[in-house]
FIMAR-806353 format. One record per residue: x, y, z of N, C-alpha, C, O in turn. Coordinates in steps of 0.2 Angstrom, whole numbers, plus 5000, padded with zeros to 4 digits. Example, Ala and Ser with C-alpha at 12.3 -4.5 7.8 and 13.67 -1.06 7.14 Angstrom:
REM FIMAR-806353
506649725039506249785039506649845039507149835042506449895035506849955036506450005039506750065040
***
This chain:
REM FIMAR-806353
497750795307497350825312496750865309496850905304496150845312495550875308495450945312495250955317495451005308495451075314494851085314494651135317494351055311493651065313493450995315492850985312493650975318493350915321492850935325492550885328492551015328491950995334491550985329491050955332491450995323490850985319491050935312490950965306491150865312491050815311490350805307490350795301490050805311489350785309488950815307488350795305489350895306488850925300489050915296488650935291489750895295489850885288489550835283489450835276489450775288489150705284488450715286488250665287488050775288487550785285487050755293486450755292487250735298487050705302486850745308487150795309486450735311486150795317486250725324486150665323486550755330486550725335485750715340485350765342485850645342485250645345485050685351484450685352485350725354485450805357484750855352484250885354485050855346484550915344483950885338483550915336484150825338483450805337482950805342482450835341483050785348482650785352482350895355481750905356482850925354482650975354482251005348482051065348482050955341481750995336480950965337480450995336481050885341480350875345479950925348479450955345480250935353480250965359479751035356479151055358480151075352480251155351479751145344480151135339479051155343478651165339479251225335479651265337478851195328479051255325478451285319478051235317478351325317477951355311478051385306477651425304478751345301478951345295479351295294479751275299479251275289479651215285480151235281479951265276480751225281481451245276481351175270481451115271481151205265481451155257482151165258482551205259482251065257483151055255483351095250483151135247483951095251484551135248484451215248484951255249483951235246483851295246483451355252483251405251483351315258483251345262482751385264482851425269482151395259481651425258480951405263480751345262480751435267480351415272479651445268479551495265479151375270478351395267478151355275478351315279477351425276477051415279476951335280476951295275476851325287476651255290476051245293476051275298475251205291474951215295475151145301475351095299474851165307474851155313474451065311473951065307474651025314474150965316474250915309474850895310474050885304474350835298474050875292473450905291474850855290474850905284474250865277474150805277474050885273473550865270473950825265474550825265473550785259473950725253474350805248474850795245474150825247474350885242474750905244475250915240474750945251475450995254475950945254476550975253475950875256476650835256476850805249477450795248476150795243476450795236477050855237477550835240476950915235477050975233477651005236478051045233477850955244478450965247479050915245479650925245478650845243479250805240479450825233480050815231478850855229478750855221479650925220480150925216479350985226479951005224480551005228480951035226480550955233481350945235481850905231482450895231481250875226481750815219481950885215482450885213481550945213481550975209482551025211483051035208482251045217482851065220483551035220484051065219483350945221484050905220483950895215484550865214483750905210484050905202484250975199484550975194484151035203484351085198484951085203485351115200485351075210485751055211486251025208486851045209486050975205486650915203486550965195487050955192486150995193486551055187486651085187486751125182486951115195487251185194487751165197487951205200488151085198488651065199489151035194489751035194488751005190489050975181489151065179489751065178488851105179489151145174489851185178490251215174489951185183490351225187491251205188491651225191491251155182491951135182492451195178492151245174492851185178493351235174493351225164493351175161493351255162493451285155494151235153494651235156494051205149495151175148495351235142495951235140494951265142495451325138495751365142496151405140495351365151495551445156496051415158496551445159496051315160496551275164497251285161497651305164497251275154497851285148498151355151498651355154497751415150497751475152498051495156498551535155497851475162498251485169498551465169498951495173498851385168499351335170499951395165500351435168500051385158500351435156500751465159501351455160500251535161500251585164500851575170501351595169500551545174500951525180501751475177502351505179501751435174502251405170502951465168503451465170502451505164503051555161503351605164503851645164502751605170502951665175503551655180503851705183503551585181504151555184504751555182505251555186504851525174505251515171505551595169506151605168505151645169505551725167505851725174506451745173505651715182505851755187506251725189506551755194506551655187507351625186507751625180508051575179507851685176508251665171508351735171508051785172509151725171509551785174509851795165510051745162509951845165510451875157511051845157511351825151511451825163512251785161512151715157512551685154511551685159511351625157511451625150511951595147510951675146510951655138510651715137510451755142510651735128509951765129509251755129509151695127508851775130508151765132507851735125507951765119507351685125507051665119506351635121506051635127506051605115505351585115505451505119505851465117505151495122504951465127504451425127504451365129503851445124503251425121503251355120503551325115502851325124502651245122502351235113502551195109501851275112501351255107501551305101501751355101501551245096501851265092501351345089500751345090501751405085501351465084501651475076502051455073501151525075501051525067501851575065501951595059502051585070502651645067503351595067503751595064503251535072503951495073503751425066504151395064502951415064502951375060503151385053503351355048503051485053503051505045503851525045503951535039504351535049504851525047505451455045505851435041505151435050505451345047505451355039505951355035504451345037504351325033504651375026504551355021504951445027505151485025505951445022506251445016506151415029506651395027506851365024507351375020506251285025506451235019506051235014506051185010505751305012505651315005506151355000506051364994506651385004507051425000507651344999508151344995507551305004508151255005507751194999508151154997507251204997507151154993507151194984507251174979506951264986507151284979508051294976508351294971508251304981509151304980509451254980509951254976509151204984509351134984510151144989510651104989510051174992510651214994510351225002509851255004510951195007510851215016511251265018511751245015511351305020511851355023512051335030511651295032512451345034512451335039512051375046511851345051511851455044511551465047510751455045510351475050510551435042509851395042509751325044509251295045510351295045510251235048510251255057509751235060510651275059510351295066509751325069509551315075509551375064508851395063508351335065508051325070508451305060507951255059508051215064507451195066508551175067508651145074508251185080507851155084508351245078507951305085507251285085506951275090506951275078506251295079505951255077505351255079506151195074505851125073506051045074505750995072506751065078507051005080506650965085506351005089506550905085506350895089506550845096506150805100507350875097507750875104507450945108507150955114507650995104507451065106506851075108506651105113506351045105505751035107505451025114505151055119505850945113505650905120505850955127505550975132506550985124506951005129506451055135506451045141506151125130505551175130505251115134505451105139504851075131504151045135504551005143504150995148505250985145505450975152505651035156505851025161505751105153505851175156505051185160505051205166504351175154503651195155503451155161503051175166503851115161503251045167503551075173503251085178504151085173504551115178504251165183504051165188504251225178503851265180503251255182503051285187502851205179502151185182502251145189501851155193502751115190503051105196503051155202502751145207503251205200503351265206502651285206502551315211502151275201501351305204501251275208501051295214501351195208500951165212501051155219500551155223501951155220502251195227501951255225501451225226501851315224501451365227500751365229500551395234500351325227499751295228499551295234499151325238500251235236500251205244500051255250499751245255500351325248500451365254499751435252499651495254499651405247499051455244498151475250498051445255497851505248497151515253496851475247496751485241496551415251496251375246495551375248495451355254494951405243494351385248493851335246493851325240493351305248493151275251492351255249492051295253492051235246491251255247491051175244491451135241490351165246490051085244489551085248489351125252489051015246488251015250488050965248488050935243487750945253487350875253486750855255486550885260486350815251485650795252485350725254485650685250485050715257485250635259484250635264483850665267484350565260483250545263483650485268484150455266483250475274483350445278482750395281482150415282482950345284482150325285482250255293482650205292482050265296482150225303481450165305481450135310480850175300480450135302479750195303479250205300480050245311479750275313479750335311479250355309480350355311480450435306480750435299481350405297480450465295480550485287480750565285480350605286481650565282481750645282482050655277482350615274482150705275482750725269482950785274482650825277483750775273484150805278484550835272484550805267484850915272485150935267485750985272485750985278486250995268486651035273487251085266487351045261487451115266487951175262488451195265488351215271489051205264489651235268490151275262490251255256490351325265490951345262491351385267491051425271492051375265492751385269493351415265493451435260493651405270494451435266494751385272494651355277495351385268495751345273496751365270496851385265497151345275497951395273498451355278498251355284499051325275499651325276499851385278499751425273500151405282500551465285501351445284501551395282501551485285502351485284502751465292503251445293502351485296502651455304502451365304502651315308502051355300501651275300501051275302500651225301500851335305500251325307499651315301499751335296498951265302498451255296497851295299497751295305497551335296497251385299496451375293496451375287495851365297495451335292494851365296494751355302494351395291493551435294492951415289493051405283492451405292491851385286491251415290491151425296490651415285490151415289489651365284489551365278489251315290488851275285488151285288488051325293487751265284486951265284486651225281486551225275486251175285485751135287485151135288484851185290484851065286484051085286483851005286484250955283483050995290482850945290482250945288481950985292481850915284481150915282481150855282481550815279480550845287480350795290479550775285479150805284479550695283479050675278478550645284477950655285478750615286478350575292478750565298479350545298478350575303478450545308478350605316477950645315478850595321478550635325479050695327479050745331479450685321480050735321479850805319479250805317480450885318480050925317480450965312481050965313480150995306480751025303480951085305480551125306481651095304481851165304482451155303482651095301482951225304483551225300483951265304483751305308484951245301485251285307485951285302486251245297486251365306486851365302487451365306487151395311487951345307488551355312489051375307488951355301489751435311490051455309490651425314490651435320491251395310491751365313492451385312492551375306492951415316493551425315494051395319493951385325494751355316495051305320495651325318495651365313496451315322497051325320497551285322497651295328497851255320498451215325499151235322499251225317499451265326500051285328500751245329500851235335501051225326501551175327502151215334502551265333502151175338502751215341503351185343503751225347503651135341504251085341504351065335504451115331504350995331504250975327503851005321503250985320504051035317503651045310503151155311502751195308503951155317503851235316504351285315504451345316504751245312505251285308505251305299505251265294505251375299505151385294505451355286505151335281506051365289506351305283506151265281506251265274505951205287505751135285504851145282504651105277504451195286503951215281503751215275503251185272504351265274504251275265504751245261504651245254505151215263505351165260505351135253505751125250504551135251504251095246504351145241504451135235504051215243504351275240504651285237504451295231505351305241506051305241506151265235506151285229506251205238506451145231506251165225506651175221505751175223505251195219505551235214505651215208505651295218505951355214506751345214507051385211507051305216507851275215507751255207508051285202507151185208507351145202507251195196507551185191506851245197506551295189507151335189507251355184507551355195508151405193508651335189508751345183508751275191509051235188508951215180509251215175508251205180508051195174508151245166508251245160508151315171508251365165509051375164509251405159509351335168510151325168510451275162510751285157509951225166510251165161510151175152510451165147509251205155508951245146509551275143509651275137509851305146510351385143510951315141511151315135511251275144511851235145511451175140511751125138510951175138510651115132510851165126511351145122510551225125510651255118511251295117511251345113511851275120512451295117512651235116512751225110512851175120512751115117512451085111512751035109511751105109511551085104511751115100512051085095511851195101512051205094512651195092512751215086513351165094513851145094513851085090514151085085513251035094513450985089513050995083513250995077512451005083512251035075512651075072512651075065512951115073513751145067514251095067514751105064514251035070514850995071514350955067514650945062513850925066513650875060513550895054513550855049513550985054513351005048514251025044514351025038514651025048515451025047515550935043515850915037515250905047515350815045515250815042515650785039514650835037514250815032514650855028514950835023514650915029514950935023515650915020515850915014515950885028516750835027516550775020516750765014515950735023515950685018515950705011516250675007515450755011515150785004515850795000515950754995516350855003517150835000517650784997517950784992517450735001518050675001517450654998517850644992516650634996516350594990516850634984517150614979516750684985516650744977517750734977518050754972518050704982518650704980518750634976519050634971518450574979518450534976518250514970518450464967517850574966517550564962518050604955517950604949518650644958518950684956519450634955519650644949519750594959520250554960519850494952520250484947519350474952519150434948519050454940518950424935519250524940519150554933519850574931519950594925520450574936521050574935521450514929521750514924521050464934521450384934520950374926521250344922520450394925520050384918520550394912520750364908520750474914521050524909521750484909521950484903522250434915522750434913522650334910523150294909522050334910521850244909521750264899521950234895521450314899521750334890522150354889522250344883522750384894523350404889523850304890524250274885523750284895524250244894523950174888524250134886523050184886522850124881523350174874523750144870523250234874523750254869524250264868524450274863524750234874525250224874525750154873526250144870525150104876525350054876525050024866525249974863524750054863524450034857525050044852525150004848525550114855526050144851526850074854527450064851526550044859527150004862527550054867528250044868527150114870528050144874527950124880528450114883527250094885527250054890526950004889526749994883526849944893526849864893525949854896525649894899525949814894525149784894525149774901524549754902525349774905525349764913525349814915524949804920525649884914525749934917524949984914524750024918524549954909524049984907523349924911522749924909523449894914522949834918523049864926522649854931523749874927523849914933523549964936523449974942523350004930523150064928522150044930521850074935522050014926521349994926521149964933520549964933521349944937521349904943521349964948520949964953521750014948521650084952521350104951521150134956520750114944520250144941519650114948519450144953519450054947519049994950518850004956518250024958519750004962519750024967519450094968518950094972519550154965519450214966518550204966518250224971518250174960517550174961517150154965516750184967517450084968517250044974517350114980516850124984517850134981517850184987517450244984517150284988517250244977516650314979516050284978515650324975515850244978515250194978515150204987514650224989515750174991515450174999515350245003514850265005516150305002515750365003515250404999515250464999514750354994514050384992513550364997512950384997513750305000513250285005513450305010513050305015513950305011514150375020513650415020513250435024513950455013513650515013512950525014512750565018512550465010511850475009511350475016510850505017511850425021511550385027511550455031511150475035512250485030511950555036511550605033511250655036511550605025511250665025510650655029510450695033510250585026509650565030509850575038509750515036509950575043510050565049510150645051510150665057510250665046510450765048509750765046509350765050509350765039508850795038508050775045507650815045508150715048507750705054507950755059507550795062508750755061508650785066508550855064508550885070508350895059508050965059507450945058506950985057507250885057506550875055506250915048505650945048506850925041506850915037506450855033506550795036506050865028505750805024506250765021506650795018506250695020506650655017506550655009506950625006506050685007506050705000506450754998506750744993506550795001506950845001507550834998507850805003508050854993508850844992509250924992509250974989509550894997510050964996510650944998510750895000511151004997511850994997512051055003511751105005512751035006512751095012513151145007513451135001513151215012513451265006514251265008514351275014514751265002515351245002515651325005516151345008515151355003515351445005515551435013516151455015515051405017515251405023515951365025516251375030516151315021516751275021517251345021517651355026517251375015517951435013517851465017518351455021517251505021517551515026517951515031518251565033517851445034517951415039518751395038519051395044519151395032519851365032520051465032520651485030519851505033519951595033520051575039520451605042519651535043519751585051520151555055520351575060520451495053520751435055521551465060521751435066521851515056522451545061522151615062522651655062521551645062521351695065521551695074521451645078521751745077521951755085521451765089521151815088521351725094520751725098520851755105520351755109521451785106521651795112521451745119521051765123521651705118521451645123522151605122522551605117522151575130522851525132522351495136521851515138522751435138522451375139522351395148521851365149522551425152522551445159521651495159521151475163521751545155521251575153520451555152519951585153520651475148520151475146519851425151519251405149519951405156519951355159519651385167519351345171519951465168519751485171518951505170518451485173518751545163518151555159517551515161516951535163517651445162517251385160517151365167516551345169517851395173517551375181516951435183516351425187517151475181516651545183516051555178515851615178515851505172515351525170514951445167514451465164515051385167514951325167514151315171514051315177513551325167513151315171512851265175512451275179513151215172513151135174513451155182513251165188514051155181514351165187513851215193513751195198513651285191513351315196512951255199512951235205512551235193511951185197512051145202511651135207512651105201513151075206513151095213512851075218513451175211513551185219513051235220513151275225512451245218511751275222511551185223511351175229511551145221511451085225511651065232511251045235512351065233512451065239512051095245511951055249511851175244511451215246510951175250510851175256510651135245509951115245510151045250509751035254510551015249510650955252510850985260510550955264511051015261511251065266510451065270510251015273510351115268509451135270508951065271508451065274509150995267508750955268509050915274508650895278509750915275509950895284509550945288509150915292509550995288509451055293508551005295508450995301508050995289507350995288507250925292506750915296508050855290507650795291507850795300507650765305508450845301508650865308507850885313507750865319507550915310507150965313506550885314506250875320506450835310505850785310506050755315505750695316506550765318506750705326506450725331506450685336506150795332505950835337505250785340504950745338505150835347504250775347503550845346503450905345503450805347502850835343502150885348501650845351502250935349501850985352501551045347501851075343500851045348500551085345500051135348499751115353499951195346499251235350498851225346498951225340498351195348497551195346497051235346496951245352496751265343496251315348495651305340495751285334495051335344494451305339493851365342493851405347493351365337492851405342492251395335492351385329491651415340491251405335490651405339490351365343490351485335489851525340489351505340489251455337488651535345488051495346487651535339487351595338487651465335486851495332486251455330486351395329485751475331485251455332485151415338485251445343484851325339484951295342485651275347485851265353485951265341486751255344486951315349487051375348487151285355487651325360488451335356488751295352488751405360489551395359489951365360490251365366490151355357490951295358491551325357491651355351491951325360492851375362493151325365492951295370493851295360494251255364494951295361495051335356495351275367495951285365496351245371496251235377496951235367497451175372498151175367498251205362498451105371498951095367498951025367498750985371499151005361499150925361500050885359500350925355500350855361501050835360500850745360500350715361501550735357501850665356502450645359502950695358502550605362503450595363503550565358503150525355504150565356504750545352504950475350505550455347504350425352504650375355504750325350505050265351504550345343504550305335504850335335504650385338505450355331505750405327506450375323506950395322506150285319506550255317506750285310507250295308506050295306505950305299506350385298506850385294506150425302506450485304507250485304507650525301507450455308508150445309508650425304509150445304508350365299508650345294508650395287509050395283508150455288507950485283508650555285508950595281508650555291509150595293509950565290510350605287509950505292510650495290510750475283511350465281510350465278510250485272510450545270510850555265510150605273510250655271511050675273511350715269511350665278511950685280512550655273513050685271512250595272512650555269512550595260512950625257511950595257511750645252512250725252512550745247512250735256512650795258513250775256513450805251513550725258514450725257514550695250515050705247513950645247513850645241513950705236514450715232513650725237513450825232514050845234514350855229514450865238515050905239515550865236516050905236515550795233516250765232516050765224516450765220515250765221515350775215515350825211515450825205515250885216515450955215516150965211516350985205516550945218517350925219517450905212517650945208517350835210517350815204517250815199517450785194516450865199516450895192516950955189517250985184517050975196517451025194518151015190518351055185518550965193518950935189518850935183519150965178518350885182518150855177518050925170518250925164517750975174517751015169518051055166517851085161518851075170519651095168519851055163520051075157519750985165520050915160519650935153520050935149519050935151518650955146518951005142519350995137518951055146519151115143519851105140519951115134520451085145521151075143521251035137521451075132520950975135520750925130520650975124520950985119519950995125519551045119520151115117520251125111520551145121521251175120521651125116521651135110521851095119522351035115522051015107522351055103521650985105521350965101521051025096520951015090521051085098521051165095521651155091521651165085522051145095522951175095523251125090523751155086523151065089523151015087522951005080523250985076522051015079522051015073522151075068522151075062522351145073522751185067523251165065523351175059523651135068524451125065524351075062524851075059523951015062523750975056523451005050523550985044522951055051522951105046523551135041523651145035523851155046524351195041524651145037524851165032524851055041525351015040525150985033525550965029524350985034524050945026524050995022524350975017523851065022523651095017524451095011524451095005525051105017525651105014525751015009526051005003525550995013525750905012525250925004525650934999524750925003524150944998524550974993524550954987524951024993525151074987525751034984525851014978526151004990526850954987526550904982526850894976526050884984525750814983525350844973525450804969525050894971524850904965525450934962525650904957525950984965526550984961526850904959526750894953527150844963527250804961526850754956527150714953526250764957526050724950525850784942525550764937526150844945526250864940526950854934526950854928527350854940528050834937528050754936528250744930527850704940527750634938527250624930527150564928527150664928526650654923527050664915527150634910527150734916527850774913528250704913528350664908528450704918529150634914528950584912529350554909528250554913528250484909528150524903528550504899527750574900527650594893528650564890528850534885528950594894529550594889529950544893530450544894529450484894529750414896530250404903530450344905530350474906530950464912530450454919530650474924529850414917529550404923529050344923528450364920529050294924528450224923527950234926527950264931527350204923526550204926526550194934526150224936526950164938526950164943527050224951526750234956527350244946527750314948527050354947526750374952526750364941526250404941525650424947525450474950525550324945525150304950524950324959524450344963525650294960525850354966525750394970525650404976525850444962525850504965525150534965525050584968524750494960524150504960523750494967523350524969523950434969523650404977523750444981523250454985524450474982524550504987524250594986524150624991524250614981523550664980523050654983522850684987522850604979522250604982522150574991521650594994522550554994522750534999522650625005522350645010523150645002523250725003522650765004522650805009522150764999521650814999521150775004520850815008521250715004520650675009520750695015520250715019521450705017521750725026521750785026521750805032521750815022521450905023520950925024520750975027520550875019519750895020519650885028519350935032519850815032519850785037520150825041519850825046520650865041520950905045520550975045520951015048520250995044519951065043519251075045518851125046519150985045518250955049518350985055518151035058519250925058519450905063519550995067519550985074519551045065519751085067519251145068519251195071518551105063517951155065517551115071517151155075517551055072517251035078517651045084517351065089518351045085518551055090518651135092518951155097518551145089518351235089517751255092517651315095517151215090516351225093516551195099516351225105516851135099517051105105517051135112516751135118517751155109517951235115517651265118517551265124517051315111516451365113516151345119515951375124515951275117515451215122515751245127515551295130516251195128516451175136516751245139516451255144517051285137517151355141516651395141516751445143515951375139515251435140515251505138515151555140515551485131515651555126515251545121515251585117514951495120514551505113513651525116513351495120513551585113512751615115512551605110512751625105512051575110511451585106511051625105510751655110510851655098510551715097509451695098509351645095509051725099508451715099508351675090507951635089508651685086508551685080508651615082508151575082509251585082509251525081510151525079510551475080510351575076511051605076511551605081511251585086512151605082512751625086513151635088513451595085513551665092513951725093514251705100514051675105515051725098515451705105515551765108515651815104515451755115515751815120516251775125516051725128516951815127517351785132517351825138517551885139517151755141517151755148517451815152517151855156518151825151518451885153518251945152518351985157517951975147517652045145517152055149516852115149
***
């Protein structure tokens, strides 16, 4: 509905044959210049060839500095960046509550303090040739580019709730038009300017005021010029349909949901990320072990591929027993020939995801390895009841879940409310000036109900939505006890394969300590060596593998029960739920 519809036609710059006829009629003795309103003396009776040059030469003059002082009046895109920002970040701080995470840079565009540490980074990583674990999460933090994207769908989000704030904002209003017209018998240039404000209200009502100003300079004919401003105020009121507050703001509401969600999921992305970047950098460094075991394994079989050419040369073992020997050598190569290409394919696959250079070579630091087998039966004060509780009460995913329902909730109430019929107050006014008399309307206008298929459907959608969100509430909730239980298990699990290799690991170099001892004094055959060699090297493989096994499901845990925080740096630290 148009709230200024009694004046229509000054908008489109048109005057009613009403007050044409009154500019006949009513001599006038100044002439208004288009756009600018500047009245010059009129002499009475036919204007001379000069005074109408002089009148047309400066109404072009006017409509051209017009249309420049329209090109320059756009916005700056450095003020638009500016404020869109502004507005952005400002949303994103007054949703992010301290239990979430802690607080960190946020910032779209990359800045010279987040670029000079990266590259801090991988200059110290390229003089050492050496990654740490804590610089490789660093570097995920500030140059990854998952973490990146993630930052730029937190920003748009927030620019989302400006634009819902927009809606209900005082928005005003201004513009003007110039227009030559010509009928055979009258020749004119009609000019007219307006500026307003216009506002969504929070009851529904659209409440909207302007005042415009018009002018007609007449080139030929029997017409007369002069000029006229009207001042117009209109408002419609919703009073059934579309006057509930709720349903109002609605787009609002939503708005400011999805940016509390967004800084949720943000907070529930970088404890997740950094989980798995310590779980790839755990992997990686697994491979790097088992190459560098295999290579140990192949410097074994060297050493004992000489003692037995020296053996067999003297006759105390058989020439089969020394080709047996060479053929384990082979194999051992062949297996560290593939994990050199394991290893090489993630190193490259790790240094993208930190968005490390491929020129770059580095190795992960083993220091972080020792420590990791130190904390391995360390006491966490944590049972499986405990932690599962933890993750129901602090799982930000799940919040999101059930501040969802909420919403689907409020969207039945809203598409409840669009079945109503449709009654409105109108009220308008728009005082006498100049020529123009006063115009005062006020009424009410209504609809019956009599379509309300679209509506209805959208109703039962929403009901249906509703029982939706509550049942995958229901079963995320599950779903995230189940996590948790699993990431417990698999905790519990790979310690006691830790303990079970590391022991299997010490049996396994004793025994080819004593198997070696006895083939020297002949009470044990190359076979037996052999063996015992495989099965070392066997040992140290499933150790290394169990002590990976036991740092990923450990980050695991941190994940799913929402104890691993990330520090601003890029670093972090557990805190349990319980304290």
């Amino acid at each position: 509905m148009n709230v200024l519809k009694m004046s229509q036609e000054h908008r489109l710059g048109m005057m009613s044959a009403r007050q044409k006829t009154q500019v006949r009629n009513q001599p006038s003795q100044v002439e208004v210049c288009p756009l600018l309103f500047v009245p010059f003396p009129r002499t009475l009776g036919i204007a001379s060839n000069a005074a109408f040059f002089f009148r047309c030469l400066f109404s072009v003059v006017c409509l051209l500095l017009f249309v420049c002082c329209l090109a320059g009046c756009g916005m700056d895109a450095r003020e638009a960046v500016a404020q869109a920002d502004k507005r952005a970040y400002t949303a994103i701080e007054s949703n992010w509550q301290d239990d979430f995470g802690t607080r960190t840079d946020v910032r779209v565009d990359p800045n010279d303090r987040r670029l000079a540490m990266a590259e801090a980074i991988i200059e110290d990583v390229r003089h050492t040739q050496t990654l740490r674990l804590e610089q490789a999460v660093q570097l995920a933090v500030l140059a990854g580019p998952e973490y990146r994207t993630e930052i730029e769908r937190l920003y748009l989000t927030g620019l989302d709730q400006w634009d819902a704030e927009h809606v209900y904002a005082l928005i005003p209003l201004a513009g003007g038009s110039s227009f030559y017209a010509t009928d055979g018998a009258d020749e004119t240039v009609s000019t007219q300017g307006f500026v307003g404000i216009q506002q969504l209200l929070s009851t529904g009502a659209v409440a909207a005021a302007d005042i415009t100003l018009g002018s007609l300079d007449v080139l030929t004919g029997d017409l007369r010029s002069g000029s006229s401003s009207i001042f117009r105020a209109a408002i419609v009121q919703p009073l059934l349909r579309g006057a509930d507050r709720t349903a109002v703001l609605e787009t609002l509401t939503q708005a400011q949901q999805n940016t509390l969600y967004a800084v949720r999921h943000f907070n529930r992305f970088r404890k997740t990320y950094c989980a798995s970047v310590v779980s790839d950098y755990y992997r990686l460094s697994e491979l790097a072990l088992r190459t560098q075991n295999t290579l140990d394994n192949i410097r074994q079989l060297e050493s004992l591929v000489e003692r037995m050419e020296h053996l067999a040369s003297v006759g105390r073992v058989g020439q089969y027993e020394l080709e047996e020997t060479q053929q384990d050598l082979l194999k051992a190569r062949d297996d560290y020939f593939d994990f050199q290409r394991r290893y090489a394919e993630s190193l490259d696959l790790f240094k993208v995801r930190l968005h490390i250079p491929p020129q770059i070579e580095f190795e992960p630091y083993l220091g972080d390895w020792l420590m990791l087998s130190e904390s391995v039966f360390a006491e966490n004060g944590w049972n499986e009841q405990a932690a599962v509780e933890a993750a129901l009460a602090q799982r930000l995913d799940l919040a999101n879940l059930e501040d969802q329902i909420a919403d689907a909730r409020r969207k039945v109430h809203v598409a409840e409310d669009a079945l109503g019929a449709d009654l409105a107050l109108v009220a308008a006014a728009a005082p006498a000036s100049g020529r123009a008399d006063s115009q005062y309307e006020i009424g009410i206008e209504g609809a019956l109900p009599l379509d309300r298929v679209n509506e209805a459907t959208q109703y039962r959608r929403a009901v249906i939505a509703l029982t939706t969100q509550q049942r995958l509430y229901e079963q995320h909730t599950h779903q995230v006890a189940a996590e948790v239980r699993k990431a417990w298990r698999d905790m519990a699990e790979a310690k006691e394969r830790y303990r079970l290799q590391r022991q299997a690991r010490d049996l396994a170099r004793k025994r080819l300590e004593n198997t070696t001892q006895l083939l020297h004094y002949s009470r044990a055959n190359t076979r037996d060596v052999l063996d015992a060699q495989e099965d070392l090297y066997d040992a140290e493989d499933d150790f290394i593998a169990a002590l990976a096994d036991f740092a990923v499901a450990q980050m695991n845990f941190l994940r799913d029960t929402e104890t691993l925080w990330i520090l601003p740096d890029g670093t972090y630290e557990t805190q349990l739920a319980l304290q």
